[in-house]
Each structure stands twice: as structure tokens, then as C-alpha cells.
C-alpha positions as CSV (number, residue, x, y, z in Angstrom):
1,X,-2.6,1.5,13.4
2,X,-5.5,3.5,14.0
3,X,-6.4,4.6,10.3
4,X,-8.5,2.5,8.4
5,X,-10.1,3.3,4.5
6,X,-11.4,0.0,3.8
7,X,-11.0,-2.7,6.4
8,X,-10.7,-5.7,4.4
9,X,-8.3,-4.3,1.9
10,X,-6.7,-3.0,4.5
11,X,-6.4,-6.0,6.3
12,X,-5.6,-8.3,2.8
13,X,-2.6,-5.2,2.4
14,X,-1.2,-6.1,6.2
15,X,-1.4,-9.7,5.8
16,X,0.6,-9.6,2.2
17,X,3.3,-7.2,3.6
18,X,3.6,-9.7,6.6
19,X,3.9,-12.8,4.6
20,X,6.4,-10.4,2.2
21,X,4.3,-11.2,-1.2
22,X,5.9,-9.8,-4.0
23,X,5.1,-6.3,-5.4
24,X,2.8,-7.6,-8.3
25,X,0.5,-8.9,-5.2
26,X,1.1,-5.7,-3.4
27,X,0.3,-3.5,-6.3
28,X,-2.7,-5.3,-7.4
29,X,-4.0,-4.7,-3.6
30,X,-3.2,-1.0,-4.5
31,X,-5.0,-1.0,-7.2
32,X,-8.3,-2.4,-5.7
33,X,-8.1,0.7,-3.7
34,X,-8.3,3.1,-6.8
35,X,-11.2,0.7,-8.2
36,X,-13.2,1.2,-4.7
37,X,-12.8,5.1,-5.2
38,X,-9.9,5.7,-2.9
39,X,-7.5,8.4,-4.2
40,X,-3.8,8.5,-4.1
41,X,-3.5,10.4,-1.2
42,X,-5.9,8.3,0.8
43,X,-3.6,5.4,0.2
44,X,-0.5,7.6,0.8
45,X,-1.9,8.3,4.3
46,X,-2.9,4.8,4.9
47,X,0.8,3.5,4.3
48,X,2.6,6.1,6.2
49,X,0.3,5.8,9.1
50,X,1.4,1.5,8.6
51,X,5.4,2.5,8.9
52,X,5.2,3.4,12.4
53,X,4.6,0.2,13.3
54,X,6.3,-2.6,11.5
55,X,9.6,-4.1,11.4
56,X,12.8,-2.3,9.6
57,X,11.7,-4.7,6.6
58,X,8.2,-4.5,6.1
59,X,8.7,-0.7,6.0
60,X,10.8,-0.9,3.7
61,X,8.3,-2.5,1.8
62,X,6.0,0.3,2.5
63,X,8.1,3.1,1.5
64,X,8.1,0.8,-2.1
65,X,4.3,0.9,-2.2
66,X,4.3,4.9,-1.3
67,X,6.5,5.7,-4.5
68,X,3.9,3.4,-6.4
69,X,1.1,5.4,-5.3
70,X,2.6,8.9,-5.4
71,X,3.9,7.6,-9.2
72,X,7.4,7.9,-8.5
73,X,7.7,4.5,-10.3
74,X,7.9,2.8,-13.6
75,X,4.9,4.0,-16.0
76,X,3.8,0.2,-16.2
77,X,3.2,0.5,-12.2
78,X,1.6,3.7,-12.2
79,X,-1.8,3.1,-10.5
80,X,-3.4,6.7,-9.9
């Protein structure tokens, strides 16, 4: 993956998804994005950049976290 926004969120995102944490975990990575500054799309780009090169599951996972950001979700999980 070559893009990057913040590289320890970034990195804290990756591991959860590999170690398939739960989507509270996930989302509450998400939102440490919005409280750094980073818009939705920022994050949107981050994730789908991420899909290219994981396993069937994990982007599955992904494509979970993208509906989250772009607030195609429950209003209690809306972030942005």
C-alpha cells in the first residue's frame, strides 16, 4: 500500500483488520482519524487504496468500514 495519512493510525487500522477486531475497535480507529483532522474522503481513499491488497476477508471488512465513512450506516455509527 503506498498511501499513507497518518502512519500510526494507519498502521493501528492494518493491525486491527489483520487480527479481525470487531467493528466498535475498527470504528473507534475511524474516528481518531476525524479527531486528527482527516475528512471522509481522505479515509475513503485510504481504505480503497488497503482493498487491493488483502485477503477476500479482510476486504470485506474494508468495504464495512467504507460504508461507515461515506455514512451509508446506522446513524449511531456515523463518524463524518
Amino acid at each position: 500500500m503506498t498511501t499513507e495519512i497518518d502512519i500510526v493510525l494507519d498502521w493501528e487500522l492494518r493491525d486491527a483488520l489483520e487480527r479481525n477486531a470487531n467493528l466498535d475497535v475498527l470504528r473507534t480507529i475511524l474516528v481518531k482519524y476525524r479527531e486528527k483532522g482527516f475528512g471522509s474522503e481522505s479515509v475513503n481513499e485510504l481504505l480503497s487504496a488497503m482493498r487491493n491488497c488483502v485477503a477476500e476477508d479482510i476486504e470485506g471488512r474494508i468495504l464495512e468500514l467504507m460504508d461507515i465513512v461515506s455514512g451509508f450506516c446506522a446513524p449511531n455509527m456515523r463518524i463524518w
